[in-house]
Backbone bond lengths (Angstrom), bond angles and torsions (degrees), N, CA, C in turn:
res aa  C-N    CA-C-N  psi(-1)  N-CA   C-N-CA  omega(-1)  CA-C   N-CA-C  phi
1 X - - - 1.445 - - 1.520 108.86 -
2 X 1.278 134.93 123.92 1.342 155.10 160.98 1.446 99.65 -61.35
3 X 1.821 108.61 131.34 1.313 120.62 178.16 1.855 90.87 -108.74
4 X 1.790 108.28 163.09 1.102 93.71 175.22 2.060 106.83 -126.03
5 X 1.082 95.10 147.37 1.769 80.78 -161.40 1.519 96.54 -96.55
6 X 1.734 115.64 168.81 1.919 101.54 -179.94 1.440 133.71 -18.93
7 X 1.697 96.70 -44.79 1.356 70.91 -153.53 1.563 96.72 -93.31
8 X 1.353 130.76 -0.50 1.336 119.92 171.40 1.079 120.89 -83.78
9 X 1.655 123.68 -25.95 1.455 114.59 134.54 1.709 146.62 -41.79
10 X 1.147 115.76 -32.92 1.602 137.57 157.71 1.179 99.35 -69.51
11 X 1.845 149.77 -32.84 1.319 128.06 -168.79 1.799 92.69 -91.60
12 X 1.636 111.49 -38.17 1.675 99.04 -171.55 1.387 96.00 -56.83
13 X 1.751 127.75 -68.74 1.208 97.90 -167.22 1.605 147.40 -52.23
14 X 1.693 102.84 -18.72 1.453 111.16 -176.96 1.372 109.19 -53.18
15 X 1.626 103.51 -36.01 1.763 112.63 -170.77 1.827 97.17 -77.97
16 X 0.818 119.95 -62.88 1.989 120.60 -165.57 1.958 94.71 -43.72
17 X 1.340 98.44 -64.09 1.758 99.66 -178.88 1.453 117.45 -54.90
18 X 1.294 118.01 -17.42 1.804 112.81 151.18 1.420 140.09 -23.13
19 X 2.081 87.83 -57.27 1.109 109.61 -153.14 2.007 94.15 -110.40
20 X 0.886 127.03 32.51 1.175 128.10 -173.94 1.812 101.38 -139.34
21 X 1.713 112.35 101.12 1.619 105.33 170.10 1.984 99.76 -64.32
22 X 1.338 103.74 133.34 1.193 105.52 167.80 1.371 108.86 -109.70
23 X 1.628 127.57 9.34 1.676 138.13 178.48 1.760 100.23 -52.97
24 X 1.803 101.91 122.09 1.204 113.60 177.44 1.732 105.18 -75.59
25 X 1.331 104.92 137.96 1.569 95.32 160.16 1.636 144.08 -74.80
26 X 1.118 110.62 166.37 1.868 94.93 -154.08 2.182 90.75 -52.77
27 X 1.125 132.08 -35.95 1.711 116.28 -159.91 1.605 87.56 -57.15
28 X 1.318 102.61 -51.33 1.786 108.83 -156.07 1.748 98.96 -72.47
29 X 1.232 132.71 -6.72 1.633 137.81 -168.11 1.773 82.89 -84.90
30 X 1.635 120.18 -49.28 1.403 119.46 -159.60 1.848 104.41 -72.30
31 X 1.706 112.50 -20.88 1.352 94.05 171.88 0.596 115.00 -83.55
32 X 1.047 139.55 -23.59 1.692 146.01 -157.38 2.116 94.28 -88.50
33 X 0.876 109.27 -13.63 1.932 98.62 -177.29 2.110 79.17 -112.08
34 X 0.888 143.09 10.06 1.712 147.82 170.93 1.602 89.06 -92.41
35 X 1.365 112.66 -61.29 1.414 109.17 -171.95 1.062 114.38 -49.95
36 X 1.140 131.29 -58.90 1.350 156.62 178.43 1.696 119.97 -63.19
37 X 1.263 95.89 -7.33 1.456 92.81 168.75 1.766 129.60 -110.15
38 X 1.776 75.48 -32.35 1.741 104.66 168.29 1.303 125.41 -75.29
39 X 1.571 96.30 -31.89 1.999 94.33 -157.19 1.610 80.13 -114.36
40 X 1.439 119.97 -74.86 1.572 123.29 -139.25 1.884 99.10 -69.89
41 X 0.941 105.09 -42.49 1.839 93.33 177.94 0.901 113.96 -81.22
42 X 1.588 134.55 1.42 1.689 122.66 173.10 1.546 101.77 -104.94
43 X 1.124 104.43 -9.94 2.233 116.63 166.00 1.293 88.07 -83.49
44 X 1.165 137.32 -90.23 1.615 122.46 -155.15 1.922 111.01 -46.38
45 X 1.593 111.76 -42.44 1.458 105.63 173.60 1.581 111.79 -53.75
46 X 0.999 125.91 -35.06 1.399 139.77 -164.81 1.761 119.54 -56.35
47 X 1.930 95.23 -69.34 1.266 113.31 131.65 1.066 161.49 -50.94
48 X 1.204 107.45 -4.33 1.625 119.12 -169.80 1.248 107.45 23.26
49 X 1.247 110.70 75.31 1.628 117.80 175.90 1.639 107.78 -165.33
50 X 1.303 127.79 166.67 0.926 114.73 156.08 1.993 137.58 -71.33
51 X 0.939 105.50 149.09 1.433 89.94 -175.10 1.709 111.16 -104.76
52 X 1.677 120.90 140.73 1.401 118.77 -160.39 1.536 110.93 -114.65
53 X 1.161 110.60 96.10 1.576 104.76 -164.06 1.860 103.16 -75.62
54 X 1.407 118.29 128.09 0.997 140.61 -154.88 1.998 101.70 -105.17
55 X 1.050 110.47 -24.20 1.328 127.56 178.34 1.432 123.41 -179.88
56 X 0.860 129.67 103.17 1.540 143.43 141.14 1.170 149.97 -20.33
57 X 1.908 97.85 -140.80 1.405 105.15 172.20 1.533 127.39 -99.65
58 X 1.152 170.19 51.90 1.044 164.85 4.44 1.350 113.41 150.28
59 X 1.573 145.55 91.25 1.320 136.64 177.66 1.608 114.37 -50.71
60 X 1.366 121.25 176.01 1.354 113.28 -169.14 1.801 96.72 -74.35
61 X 1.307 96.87 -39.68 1.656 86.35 -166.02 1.899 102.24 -59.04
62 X 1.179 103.94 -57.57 1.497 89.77 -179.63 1.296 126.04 -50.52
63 X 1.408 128.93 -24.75 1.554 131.14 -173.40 1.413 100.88 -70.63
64 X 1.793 103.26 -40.88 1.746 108.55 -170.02 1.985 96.47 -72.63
65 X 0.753 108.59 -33.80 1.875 109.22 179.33 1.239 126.84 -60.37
66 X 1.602 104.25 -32.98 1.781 116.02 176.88 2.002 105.48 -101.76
67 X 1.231 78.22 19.60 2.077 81.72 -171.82 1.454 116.97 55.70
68 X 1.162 106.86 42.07 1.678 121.12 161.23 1.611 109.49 -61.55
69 X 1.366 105.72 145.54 1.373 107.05 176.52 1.652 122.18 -75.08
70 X 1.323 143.26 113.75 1.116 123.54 158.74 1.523 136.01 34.47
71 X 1.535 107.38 -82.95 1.698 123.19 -175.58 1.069 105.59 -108.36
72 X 1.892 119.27 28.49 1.206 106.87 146.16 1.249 156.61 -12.15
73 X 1.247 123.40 65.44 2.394 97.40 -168.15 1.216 115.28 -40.56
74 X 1.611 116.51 -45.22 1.839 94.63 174.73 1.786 122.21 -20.59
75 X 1.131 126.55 -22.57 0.680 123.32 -123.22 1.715 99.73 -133.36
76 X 1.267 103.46 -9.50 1.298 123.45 165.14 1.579 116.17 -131.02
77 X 1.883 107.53 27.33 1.568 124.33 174.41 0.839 84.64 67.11
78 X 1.828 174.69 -25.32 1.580 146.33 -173.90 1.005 110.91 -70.36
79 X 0.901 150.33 95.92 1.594 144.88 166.56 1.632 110.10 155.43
80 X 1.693 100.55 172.57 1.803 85.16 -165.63 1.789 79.74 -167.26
81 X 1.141 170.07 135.76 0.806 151.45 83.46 1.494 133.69 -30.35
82 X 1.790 115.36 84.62 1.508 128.25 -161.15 1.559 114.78 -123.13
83 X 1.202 127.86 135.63 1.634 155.86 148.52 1.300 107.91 -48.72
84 X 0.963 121.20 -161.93 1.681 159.08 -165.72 1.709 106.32 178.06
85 X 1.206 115.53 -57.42 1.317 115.04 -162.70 1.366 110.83 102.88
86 X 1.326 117.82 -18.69 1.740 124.59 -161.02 1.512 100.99 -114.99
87 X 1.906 112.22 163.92 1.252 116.24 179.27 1.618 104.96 -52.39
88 X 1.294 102.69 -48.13 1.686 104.88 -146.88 1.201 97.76 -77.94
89 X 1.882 142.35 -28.59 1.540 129.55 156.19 1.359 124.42 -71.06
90 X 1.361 115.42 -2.87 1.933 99.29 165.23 1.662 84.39 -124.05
């Protein structure tokens, strides 16, 4: 069995995420600017920092590809897995 090390992991996925549209549709485009209006710019005001979204929005096929759960919100644009980088945002 062949192991695959970073960066041949970073090249399989570059190729699989090719072939997968992950384009939100316009309902799920409007949570995703809700998210972003509610949560992620009143976290970056908060912090006075920028804020680094670490994961997102995610179509079903991609959520089901990275072993996303089902009733994911990624997945209906609610959700964001985000940093600061700074003490006071983590």
């Amino acid at each position: 069995m062949e192991f695959l090390d970073n960066n041949g992991l970073k090249t399989l996925w570059n190729k699989i995420k090719n072939y997968i549209d992950n384009s939100p549709a316009p309902a799920i485009a409007d949570n995703l600017q809700a998210l972003i209006d509610n949560v992620l710019d009143p976290a970056r005001e908060e912090f006075g920092s920028t804020v680094w979204v670490n994961s997102g929005y995610r179509s079903k096929q991609l959520n089901r590809l990275v072993g996303g759960v089902d009733d994911s919100q990624r997945t209906t644009g609610q959700a964001a897995d985000i940093t600061s980088k700074t003490k006071k945002g983590n």
